[in-house]
N, C-alpha and C positions, 0 to 999 in steps of 0.2 A: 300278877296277871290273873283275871277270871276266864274262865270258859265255860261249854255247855260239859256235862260230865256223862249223859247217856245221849245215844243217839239212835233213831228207829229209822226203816225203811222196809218196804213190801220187798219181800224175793222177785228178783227180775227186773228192779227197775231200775233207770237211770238219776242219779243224785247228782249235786251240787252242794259242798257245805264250806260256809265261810266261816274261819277262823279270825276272832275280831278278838286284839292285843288289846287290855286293857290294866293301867295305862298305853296309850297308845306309845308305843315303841317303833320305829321306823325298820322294815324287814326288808328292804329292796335286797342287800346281798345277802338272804337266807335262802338257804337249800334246806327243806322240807319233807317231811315224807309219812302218811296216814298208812297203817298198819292196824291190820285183823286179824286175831290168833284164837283159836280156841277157847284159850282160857291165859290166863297171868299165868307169865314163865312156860309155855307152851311153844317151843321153839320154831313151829311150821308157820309162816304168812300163809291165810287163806286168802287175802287182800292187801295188796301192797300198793300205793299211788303217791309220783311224784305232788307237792305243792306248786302253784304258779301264783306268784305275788299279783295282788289284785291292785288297780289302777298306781300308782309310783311309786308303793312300798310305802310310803313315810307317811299314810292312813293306817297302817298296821296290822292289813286284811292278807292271809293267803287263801286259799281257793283251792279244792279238792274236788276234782269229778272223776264219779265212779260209774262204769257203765254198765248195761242193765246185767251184761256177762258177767262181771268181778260181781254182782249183788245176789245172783242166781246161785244162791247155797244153802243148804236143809236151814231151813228155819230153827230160829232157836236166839240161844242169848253168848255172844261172843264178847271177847274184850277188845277194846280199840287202844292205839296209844298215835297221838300226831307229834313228832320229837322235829327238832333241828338239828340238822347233821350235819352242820360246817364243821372241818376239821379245825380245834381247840375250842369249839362252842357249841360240843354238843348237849342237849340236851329237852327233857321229856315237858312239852308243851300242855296238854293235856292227854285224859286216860277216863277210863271207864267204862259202861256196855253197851255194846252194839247188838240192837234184837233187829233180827229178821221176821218178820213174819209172810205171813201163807198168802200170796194176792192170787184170790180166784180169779181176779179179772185177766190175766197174763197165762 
């Protein structure tokens, strides 16, 4: 499977990011879930968001929206990880950094 491995956003704002299975794998019964932590092995979620499978699953897309509240955190460079968390199939979809930065405009 590929994915994106950093991801950026302004403080304060509202996201949307789609996870696209490649190869395409069919996720209609996945349970999902986007996690923000300080740093790798950092036990506290500063951001935690269910998945919701995007059009009938079997395009292989889930869908994370984050509202501008969960994005409103001191700016800086955090780690993300998007796992599946079916029980006996779980497991870490993608991972890497989540930077915040400073939006004047907000």
């Amino acid at each position: 499977m590929s994915y994106p491995t950093d991801l950026r956003c302004n403080r304060g704002e509202d996201l949307v990011y789609t996870l696209a299975m490649s190869p395409v794998v069919d996720v209609s019964s996945w349970t999902t879930t986007f996690v923000v932590k300080a740093g790798d092995g950092d036990g506290d979620a500063l951001i935690t968001v269910a998945g919701v499978v995007a059009g009938d699953g079997s395009a292989g897309q889930v869908t994370f929206t984050l509202a501008a509240a969960a994005t409103n955190i001191t700016p800086g460079v955090y780690s993300y990880s998007i796992a599946r968390t079916n029980a006996g199939s779980k497991a870490v979809l993608a991972k890497g950094k989540f930077t915040v930065e400073q939006n004047d405009a907000l």
